[in-house]
N, CA, C and O atoms as CSV, one atom per row, in Angstrom:
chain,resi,resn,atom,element,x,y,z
A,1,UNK,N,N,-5.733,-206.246,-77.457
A,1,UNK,CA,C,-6.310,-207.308,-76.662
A,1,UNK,C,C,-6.044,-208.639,-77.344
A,1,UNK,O,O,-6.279,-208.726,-78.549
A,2,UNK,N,N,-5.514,-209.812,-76.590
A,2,UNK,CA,C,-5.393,-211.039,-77.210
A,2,UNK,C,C,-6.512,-211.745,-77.112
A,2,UNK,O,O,-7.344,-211.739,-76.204
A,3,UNK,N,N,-6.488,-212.279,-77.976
A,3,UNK,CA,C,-7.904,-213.208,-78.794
A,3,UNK,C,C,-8.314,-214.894,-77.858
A,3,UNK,O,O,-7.723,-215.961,-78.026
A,4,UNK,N,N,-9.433,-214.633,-76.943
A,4,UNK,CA,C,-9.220,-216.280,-76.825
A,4,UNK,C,C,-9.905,-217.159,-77.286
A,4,UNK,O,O,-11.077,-216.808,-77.420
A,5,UNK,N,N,-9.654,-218.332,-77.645
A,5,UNK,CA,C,-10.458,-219.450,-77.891
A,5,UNK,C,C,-11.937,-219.130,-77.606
A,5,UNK,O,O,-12.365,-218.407,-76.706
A,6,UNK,N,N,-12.649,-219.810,-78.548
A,6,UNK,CA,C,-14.177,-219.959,-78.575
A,6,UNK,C,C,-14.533,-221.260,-78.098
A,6,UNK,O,O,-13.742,-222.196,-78.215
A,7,UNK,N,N,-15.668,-221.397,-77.565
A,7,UNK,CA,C,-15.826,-222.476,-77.015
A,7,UNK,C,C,-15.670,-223.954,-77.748
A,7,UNK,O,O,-15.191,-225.036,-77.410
A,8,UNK,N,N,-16.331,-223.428,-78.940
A,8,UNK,CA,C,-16.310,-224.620,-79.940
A,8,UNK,C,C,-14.503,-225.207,-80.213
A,8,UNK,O,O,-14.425,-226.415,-80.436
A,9,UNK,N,N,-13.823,-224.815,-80.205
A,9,UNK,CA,C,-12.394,-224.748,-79.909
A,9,UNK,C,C,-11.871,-225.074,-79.147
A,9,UNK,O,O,-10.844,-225.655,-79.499
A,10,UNK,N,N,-12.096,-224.992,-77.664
A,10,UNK,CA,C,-11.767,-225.238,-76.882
A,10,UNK,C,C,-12.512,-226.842,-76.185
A,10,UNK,O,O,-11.888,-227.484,-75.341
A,11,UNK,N,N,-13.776,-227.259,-76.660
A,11,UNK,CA,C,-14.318,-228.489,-76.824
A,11,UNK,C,C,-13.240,-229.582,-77.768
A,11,UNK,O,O,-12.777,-230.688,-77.488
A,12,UNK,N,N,-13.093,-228.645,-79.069
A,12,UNK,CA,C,-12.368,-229.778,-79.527
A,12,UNK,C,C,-11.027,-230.046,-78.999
A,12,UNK,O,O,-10.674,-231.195,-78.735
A,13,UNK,N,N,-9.892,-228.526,-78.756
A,13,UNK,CA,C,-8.930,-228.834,-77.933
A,13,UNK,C,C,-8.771,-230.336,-77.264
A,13,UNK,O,O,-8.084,-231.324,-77.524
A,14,UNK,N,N,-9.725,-230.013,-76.304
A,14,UNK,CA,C,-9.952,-231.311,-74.819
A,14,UNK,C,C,-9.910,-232.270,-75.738
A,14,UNK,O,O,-8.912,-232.985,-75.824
A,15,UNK,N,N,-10.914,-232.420,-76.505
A,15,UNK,CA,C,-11.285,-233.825,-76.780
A,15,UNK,C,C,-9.737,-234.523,-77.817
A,15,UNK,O,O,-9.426,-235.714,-77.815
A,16,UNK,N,N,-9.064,-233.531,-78.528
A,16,UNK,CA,C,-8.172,-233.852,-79.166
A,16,UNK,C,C,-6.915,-234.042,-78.596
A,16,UNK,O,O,-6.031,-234.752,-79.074
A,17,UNK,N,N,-6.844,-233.344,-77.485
A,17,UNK,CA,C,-5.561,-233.020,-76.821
A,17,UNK,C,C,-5.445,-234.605,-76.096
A,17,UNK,O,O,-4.495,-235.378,-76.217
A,18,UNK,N,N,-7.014,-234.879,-75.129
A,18,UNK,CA,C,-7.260,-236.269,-74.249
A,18,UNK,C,C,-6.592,-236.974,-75.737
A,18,UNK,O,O,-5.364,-236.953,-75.651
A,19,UNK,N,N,-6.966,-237.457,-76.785
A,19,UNK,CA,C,-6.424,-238.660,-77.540
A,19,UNK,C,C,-5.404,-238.710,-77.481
A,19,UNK,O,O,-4.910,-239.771,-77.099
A,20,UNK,N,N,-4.491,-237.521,-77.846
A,20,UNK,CA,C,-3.290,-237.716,-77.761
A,20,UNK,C,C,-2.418,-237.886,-76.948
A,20,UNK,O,O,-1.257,-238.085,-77.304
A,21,UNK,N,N,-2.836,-237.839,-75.510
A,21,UNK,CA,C,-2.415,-237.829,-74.265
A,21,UNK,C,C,-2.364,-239.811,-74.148
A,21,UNK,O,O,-1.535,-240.545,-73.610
A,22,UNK,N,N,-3.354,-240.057,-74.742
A,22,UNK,CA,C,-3.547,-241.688,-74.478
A,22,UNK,C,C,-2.212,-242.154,-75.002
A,22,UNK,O,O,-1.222,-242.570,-74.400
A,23,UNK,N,N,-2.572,-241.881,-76.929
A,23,UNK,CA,C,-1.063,-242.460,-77.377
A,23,UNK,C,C,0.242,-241.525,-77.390
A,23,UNK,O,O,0.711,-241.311,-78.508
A,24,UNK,N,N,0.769,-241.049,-76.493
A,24,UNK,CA,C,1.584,-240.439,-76.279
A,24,UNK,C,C,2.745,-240.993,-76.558
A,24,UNK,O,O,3.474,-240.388,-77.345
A,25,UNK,N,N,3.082,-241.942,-76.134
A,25,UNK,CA,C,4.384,-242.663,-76.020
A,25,UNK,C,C,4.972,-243.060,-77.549
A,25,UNK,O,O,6.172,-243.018,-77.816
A,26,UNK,N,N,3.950,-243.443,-78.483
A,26,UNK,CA,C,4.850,-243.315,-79.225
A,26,UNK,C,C,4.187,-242.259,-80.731
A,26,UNK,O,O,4.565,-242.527,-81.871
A,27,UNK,N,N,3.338,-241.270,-80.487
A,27,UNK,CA,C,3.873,-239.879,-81.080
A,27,UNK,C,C,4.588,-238.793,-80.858
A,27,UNK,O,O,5.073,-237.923,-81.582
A,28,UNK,N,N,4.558,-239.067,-79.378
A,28,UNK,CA,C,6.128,-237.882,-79.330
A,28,UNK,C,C,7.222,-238.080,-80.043
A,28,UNK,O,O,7.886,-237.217,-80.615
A,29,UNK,N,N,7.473,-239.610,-79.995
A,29,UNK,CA,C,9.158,-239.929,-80.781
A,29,UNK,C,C,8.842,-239.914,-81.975
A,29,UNK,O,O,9.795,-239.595,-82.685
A,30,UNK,N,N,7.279,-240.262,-82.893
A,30,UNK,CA,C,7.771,-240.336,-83.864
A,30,UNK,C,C,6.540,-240.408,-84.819
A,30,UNK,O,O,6.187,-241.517,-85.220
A,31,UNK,N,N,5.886,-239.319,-85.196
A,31,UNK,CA,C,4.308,-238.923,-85.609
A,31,UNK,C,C,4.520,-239.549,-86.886
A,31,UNK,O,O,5.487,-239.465,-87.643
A,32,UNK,N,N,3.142,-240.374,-87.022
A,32,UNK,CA,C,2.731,-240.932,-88.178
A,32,UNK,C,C,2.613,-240.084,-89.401
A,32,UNK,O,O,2.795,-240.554,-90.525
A,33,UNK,N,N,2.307,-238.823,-89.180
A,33,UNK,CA,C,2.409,-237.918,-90.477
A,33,UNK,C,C,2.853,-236.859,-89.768
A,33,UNK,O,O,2.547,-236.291,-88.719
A,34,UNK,N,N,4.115,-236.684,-91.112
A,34,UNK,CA,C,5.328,-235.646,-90.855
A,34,UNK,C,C,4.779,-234.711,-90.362
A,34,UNK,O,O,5.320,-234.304,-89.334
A,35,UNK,N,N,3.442,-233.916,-90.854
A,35,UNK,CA,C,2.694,-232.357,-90.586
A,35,UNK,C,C,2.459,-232.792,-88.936
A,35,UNK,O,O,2.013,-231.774,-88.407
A,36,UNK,N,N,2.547,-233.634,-88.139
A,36,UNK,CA,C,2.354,-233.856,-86.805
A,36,UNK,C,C,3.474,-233.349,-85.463
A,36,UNK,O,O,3.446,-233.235,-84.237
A,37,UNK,N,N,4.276,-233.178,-86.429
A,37,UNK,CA,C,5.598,-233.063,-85.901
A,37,UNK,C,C,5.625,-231.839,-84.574
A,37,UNK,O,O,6.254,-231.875,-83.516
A,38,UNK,N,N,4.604,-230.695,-85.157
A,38,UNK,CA,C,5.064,-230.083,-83.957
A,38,UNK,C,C,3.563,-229.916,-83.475
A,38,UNK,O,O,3.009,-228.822,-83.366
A,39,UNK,N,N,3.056,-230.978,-83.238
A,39,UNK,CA,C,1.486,-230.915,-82.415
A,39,UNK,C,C,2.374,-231.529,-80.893
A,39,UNK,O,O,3.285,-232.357,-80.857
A,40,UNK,N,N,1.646,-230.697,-79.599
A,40,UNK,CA,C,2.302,-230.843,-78.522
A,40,UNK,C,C,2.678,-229.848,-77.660
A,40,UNK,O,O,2.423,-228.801,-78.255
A,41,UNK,N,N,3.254,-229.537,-76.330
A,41,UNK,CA,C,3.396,-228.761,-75.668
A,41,UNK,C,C,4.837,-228.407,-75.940
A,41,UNK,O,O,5.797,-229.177,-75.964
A,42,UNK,N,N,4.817,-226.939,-76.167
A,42,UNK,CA,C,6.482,-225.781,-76.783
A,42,UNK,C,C,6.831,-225.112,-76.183
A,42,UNK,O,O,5.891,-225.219,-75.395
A,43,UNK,N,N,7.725,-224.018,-75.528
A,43,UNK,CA,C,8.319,-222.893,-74.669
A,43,UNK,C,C,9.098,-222.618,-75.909
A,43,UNK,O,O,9.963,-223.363,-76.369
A,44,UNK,N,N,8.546,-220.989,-76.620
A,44,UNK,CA,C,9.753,-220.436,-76.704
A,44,UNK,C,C,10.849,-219.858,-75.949
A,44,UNK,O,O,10.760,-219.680,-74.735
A,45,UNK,N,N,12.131,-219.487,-76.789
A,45,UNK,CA,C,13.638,-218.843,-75.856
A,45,UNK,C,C,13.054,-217.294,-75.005
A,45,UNK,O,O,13.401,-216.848,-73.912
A,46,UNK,N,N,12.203,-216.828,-75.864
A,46,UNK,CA,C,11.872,-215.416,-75.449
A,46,UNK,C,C,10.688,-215.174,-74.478
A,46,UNK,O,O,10.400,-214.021,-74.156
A,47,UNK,N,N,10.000,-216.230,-74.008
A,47,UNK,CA,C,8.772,-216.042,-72.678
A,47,UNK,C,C,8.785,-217.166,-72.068
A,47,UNK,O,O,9.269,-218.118,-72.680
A,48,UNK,N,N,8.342,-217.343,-70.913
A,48,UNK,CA,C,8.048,-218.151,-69.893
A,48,UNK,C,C,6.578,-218.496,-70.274
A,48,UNK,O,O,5.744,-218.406,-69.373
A,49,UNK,N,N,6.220,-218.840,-71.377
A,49,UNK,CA,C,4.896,-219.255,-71.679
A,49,UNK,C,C,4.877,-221.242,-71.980
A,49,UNK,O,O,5.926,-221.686,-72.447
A,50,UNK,N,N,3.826,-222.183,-71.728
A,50,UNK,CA,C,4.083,-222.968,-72.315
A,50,UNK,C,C,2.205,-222.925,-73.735
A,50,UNK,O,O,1.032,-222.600,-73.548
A,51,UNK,N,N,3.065,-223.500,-75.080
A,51,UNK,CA,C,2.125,-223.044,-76.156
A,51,UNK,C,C,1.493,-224.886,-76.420
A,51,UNK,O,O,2.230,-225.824,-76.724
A,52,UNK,N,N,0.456,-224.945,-76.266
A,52,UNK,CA,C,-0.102,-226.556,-77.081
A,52,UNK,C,C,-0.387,-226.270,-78.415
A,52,UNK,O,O,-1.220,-225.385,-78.612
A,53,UNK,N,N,0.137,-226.844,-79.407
A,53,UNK,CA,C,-0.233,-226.953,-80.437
A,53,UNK,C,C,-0.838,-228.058,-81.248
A,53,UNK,O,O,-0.042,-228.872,-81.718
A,54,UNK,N,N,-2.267,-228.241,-81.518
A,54,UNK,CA,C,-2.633,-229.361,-82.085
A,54,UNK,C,C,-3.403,-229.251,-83.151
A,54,UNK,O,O,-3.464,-228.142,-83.682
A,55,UNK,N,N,-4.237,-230.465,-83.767
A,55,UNK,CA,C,-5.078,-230.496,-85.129
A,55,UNK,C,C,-5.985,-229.897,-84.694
A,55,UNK,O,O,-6.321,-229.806,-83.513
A,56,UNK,N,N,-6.652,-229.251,-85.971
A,56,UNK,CA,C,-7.961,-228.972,-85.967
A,56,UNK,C,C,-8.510,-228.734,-86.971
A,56,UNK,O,O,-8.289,-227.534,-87.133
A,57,UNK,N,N,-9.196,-229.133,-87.921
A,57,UNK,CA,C,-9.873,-228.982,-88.828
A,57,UNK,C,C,-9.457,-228.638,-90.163
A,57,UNK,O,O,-9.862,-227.849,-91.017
A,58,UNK,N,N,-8.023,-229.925,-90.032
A,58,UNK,CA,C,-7.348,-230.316,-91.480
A,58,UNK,C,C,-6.488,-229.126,-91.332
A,58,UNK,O,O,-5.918,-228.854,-92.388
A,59,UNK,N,N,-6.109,-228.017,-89.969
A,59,UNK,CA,C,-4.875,-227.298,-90.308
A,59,UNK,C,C,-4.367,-227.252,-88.293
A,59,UNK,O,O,-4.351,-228.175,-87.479
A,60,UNK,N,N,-4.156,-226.338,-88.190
A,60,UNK,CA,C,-3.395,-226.425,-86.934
A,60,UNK,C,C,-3.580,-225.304,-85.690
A,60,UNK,O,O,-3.311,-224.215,-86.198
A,61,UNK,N,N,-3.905,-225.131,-84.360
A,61,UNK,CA,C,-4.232,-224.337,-83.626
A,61,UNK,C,C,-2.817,-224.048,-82.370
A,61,UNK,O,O,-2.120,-224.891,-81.804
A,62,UNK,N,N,-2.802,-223.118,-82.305
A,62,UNK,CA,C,-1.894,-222.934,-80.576
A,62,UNK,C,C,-3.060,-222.184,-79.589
A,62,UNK,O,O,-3.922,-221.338,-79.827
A,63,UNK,N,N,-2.669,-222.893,-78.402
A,63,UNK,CA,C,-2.913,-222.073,-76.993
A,63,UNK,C,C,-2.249,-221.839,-75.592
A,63,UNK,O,O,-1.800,-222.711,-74.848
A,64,UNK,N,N,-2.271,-220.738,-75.422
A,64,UNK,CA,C,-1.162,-220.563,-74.138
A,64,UNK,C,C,-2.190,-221.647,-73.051
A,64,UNK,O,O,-3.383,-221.426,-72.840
A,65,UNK,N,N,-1.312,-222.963,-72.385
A,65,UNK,CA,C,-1.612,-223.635,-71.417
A,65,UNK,C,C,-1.021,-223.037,-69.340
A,65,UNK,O,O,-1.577,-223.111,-68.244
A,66,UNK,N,N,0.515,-222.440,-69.906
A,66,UNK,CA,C,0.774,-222.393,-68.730
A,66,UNK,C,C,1.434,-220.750,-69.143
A,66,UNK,O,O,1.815,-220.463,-70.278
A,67,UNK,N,N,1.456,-219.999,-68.214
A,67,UNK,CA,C,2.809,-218.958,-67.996
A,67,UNK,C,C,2.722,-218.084,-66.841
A,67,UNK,O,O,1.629,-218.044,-66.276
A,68,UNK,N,N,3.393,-217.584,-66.518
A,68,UNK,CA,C,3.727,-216.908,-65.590
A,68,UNK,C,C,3.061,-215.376,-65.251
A,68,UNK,O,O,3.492,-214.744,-64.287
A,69,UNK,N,N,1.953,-214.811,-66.137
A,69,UNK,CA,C,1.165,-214.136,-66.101
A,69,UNK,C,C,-0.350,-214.806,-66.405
A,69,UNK,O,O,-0.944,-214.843,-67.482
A,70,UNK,N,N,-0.650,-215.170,-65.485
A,70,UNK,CA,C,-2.181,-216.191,-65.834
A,70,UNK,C,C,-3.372,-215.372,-67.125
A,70,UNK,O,O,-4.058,-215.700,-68.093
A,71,UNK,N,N,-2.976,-214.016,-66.238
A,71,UNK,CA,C,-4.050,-213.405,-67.802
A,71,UNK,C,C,-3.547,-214.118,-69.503
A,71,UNK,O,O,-4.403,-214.120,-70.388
A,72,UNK,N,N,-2.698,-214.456,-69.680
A,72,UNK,CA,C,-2.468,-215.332,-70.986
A,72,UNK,C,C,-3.139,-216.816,-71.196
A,72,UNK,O,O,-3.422,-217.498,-72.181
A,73,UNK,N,N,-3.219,-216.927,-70.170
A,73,UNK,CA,C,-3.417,-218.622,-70.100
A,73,UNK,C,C,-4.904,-219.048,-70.785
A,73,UNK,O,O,-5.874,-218.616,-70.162
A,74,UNK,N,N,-5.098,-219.581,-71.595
A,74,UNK,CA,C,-6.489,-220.131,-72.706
A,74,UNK,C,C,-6.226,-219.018,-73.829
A,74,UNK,O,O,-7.166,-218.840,-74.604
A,75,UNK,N,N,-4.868,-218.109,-74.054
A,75,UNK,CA,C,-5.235,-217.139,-75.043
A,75,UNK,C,C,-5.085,-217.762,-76.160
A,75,UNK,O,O,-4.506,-218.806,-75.857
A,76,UNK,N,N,-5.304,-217.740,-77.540
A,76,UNK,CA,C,-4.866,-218.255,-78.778
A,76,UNK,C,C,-3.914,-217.614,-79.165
A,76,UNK,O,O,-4.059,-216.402,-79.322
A,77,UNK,N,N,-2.732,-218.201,-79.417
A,77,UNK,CA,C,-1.517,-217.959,-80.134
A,77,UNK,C,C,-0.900,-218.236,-81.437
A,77,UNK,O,O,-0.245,-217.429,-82.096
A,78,UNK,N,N,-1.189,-219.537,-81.771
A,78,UNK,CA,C,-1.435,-219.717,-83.149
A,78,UNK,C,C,-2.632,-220.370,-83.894
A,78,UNK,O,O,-3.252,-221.357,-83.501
A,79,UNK,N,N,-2.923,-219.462,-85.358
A,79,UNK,CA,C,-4.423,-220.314,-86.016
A,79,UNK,C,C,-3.744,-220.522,-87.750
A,79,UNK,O,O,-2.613,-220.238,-88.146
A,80,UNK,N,N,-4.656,-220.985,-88.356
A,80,UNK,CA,C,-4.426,-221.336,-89.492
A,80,UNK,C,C,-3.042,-222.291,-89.966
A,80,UNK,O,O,-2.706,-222.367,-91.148
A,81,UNK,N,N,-2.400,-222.908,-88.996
A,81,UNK,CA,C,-1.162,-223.193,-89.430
A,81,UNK,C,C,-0.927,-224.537,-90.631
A,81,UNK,O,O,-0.926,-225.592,-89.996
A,82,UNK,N,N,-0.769,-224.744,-91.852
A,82,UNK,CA,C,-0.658,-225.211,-92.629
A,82,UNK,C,C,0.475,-226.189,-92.820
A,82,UNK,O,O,1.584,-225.753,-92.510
A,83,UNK,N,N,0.413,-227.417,-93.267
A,83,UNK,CA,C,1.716,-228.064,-93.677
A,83,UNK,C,C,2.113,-227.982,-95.339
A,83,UNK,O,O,1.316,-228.189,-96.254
A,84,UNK,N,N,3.355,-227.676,-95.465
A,84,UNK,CA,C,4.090,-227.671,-96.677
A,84,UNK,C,C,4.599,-228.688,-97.109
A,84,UNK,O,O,5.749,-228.371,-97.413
A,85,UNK,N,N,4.382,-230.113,-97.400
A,85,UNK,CA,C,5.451,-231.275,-97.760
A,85,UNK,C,C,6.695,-231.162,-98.394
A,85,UNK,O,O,7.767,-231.610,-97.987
A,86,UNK,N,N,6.379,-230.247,-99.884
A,86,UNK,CA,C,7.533,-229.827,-100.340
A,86,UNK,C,C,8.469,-229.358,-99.957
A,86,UNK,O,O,9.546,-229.792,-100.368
A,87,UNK,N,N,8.416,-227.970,-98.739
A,87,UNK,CA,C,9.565,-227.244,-97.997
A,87,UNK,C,C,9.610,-228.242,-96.615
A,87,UNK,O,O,10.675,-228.300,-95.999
A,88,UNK,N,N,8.608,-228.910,-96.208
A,88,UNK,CA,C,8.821,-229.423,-94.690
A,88,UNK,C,C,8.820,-228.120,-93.935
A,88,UNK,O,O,9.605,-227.803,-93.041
A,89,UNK,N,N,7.752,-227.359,-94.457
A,89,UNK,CA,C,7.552,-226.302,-93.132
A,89,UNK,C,C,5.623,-225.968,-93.134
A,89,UNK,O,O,4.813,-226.278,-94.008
A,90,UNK,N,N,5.435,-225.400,-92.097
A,90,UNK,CA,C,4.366,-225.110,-91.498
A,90,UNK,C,C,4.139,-223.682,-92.170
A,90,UNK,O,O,5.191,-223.168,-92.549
A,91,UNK,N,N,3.017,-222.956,-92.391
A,91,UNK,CA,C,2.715,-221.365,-92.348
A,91,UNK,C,C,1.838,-221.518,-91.840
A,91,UNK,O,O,1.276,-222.606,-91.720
A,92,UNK,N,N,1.430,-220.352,-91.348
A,92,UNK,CA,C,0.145,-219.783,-90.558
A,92,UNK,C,C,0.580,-218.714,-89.597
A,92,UNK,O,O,1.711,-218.342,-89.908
A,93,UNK,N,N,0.085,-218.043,-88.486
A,93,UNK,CA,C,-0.357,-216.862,-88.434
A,93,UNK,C,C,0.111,-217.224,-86.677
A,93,UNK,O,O,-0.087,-218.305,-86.122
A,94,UNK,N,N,0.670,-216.174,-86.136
A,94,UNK,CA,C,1.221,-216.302,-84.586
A,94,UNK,C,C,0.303,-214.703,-84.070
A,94,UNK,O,O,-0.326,-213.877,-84.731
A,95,UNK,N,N,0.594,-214.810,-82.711
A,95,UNK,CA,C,0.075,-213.726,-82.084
A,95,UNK,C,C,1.429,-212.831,-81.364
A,95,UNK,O,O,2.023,-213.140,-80.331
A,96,UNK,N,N,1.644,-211.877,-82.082
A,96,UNK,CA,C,2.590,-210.917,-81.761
A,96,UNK,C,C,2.226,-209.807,-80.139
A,96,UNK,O,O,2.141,-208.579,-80.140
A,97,UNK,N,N,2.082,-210.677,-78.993
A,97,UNK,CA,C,1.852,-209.542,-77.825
A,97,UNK,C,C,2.381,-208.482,-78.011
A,97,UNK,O,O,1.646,-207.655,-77.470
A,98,UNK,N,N,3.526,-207.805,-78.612
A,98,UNK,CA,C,3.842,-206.273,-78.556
A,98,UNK,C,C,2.972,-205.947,-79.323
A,98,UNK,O,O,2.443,-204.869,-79.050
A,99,UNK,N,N,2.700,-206.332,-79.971
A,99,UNK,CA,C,1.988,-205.393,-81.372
A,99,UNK,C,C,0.308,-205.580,-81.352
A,99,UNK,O,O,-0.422,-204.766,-81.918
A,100,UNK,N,N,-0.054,-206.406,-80.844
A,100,UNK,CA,C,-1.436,-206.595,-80.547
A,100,UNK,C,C,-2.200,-207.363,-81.147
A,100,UNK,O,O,-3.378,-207.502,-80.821
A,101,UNK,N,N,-1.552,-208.081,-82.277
A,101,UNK,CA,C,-2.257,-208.228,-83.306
A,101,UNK,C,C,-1.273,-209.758,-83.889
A,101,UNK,O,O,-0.168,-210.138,-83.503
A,102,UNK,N,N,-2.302,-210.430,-85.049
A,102,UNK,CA,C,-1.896,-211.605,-85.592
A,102,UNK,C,C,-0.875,-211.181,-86.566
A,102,UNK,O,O,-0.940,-210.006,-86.929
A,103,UNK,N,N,0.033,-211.904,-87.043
A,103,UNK,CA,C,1.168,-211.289,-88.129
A,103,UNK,C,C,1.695,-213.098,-88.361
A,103,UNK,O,O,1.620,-213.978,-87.504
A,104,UNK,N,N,2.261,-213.246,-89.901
A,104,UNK,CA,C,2.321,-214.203,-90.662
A,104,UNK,C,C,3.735,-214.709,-90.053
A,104,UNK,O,O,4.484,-213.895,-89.513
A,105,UNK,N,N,4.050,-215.983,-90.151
A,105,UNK,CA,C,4.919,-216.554,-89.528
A,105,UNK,C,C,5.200,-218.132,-90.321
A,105,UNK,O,O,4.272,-218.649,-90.943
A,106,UNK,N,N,6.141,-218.606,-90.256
A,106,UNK,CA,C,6.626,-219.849,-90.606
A,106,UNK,C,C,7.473,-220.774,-89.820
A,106,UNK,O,O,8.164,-220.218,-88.967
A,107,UNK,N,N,7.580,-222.130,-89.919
A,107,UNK,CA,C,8.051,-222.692,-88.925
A,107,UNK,C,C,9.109,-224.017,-89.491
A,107,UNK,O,O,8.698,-224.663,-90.455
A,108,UNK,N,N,9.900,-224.236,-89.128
A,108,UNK,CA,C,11.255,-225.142,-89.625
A,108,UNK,C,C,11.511,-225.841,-88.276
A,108,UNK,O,O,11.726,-225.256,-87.215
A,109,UNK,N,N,11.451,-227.311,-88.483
A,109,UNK,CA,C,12.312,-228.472,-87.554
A,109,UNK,C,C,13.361,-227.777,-87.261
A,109,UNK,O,O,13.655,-226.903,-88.076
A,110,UNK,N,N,13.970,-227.886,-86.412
A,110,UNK,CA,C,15.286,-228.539,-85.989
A,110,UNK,C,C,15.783,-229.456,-84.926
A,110,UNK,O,O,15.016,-229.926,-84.085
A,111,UNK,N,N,16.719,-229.647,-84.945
A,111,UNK,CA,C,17.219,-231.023,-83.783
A,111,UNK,C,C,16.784,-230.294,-82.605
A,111,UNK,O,O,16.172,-231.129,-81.939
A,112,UNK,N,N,16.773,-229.180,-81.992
A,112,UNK,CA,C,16.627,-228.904,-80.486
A,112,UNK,C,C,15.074,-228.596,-80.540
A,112,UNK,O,O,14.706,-228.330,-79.396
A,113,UNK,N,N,13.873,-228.524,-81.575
A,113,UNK,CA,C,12.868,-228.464,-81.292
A,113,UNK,C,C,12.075,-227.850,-82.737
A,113,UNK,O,O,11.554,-228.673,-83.490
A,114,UNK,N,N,12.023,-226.526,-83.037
A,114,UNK,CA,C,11.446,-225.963,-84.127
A,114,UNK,C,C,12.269,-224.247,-83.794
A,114,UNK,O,O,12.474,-223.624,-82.752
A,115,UNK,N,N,12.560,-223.963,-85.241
A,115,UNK,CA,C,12.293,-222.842,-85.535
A,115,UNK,C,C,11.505,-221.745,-86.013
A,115,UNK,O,O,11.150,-221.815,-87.190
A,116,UNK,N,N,11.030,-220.378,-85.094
A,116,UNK,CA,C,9.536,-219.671,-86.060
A,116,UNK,C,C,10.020,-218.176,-86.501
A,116,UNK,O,O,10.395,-217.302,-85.720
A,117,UNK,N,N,9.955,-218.099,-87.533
A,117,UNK,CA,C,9.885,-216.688,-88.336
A,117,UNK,C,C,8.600,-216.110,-88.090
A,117,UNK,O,O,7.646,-216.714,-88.581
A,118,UNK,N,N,8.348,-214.977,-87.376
A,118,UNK,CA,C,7.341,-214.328,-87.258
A,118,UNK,C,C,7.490,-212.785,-88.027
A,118,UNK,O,O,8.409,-211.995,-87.811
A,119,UNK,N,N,6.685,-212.634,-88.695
A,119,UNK,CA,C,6.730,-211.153,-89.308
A,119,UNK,C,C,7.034,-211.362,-90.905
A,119,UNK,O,O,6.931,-212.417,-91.531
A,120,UNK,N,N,7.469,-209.979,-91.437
A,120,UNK,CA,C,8.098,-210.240,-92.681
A,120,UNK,C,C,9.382,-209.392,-92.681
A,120,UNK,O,O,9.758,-208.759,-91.695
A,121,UNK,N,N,10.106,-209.433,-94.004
A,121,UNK,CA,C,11.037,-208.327,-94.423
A,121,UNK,C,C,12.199,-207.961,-92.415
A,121,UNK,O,O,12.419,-208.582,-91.375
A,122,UNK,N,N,12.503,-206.742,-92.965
A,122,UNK,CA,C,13.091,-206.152,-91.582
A,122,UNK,C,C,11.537,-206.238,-90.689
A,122,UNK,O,O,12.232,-206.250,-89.673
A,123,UNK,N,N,10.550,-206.286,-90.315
A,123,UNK,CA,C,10.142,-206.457,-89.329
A,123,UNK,C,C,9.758,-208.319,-88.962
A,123,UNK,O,O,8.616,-208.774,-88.893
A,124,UNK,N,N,10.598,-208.842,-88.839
A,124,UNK,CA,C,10.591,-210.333,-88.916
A,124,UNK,C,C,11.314,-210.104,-87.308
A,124,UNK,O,O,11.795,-209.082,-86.817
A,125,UNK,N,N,11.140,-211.773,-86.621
A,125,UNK,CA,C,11.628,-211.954,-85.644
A,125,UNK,C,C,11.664,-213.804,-85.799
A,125,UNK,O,O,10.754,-214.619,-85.953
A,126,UNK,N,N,12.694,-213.908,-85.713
A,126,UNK,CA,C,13.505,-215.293,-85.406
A,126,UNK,C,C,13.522,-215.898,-83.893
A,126,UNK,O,O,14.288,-215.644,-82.964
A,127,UNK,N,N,12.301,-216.876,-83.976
A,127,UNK,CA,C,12.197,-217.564,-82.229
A,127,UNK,C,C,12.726,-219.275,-82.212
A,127,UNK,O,O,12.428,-220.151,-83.023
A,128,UNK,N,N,13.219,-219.330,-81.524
A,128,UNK,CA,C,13.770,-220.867,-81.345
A,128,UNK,C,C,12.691,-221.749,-79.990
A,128,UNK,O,O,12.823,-221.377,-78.824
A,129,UNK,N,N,11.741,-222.833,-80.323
A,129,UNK,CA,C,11.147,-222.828,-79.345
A,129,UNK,C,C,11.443,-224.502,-78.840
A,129,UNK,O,O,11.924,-225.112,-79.794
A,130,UNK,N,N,11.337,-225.093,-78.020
A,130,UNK,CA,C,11.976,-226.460,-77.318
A,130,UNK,C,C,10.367,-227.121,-76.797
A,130,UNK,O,O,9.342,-226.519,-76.478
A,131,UNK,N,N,10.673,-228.626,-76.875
A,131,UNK,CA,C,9.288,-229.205,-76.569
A,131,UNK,C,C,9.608,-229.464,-75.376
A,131,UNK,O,O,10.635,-229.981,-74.938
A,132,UNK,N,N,8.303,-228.927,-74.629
A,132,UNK,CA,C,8.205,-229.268,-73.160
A,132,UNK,C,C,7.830,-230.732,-73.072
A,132,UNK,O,O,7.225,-231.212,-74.031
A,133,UNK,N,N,8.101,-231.442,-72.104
A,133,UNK,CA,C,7.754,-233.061,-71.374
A,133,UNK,C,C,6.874,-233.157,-70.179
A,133,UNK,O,O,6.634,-234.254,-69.676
């Protein structure tokens, strides 16, 4: 069963998501702190899901907003996600739908959007995900 948001979570969501909706225009092009980089609406290559990812409490949250099976929609997808300055990458924890369950993951810029390592060792999976507009 996937995990959804608690209310308290989903209060701050709104209230965090509305700010950023105000100054939009210029944190999409170009977030005041690097760890901002991938706060915002994502589609990975592998689902028709769209994921919001924003602050919360000095680390980082995802939630499925849109997809094509509504039973997903308010589920939590990513928690704990951390910024690295040194590597310029994110860790924290994704929600693996085949498997049922949370599993460790990492995340890398790139020019077409972000890259996420989910898993470890041979059970790892490589997702390429693009920012929705």
């Amino acid at each position: 069963m996937m995990p959804s948001f608690n209310r308290r979570t989903v209060v701050l969501a709104v209230l965090l998501v509305g700010s950023a909706v105000a100054g939009a225009s210029t944190c999409a092009q170009q977030p005041q702190n690097p760890a901002d980089a991938i706060v915002g609406d994502w589609r990975p290559a592998d689902m028709n899901v769209t994921v919001r990812i924003f602050p919360a409490n000095g680390q980082y949250l995802g939630g499925i907003v849109k997809a094509d099976n509504q039973e997903l929609v308010n589920k939590e997808m990513f928690r704990g996600i951390t910024f690295d300055p040194n590597t310029s990458t994110w860790k924290g924890e994704v929600f693996a739908i085949k498997r049922g369950q949370f599993v460790p993951m990492t995340i890398r810029t790139t020019a077409a959007g972000f890259e996420m390592v989910a898993g470890s060792g041979i059970m790892s999976k490589t997702i390429e995900w693009t920012r929705v507009q």
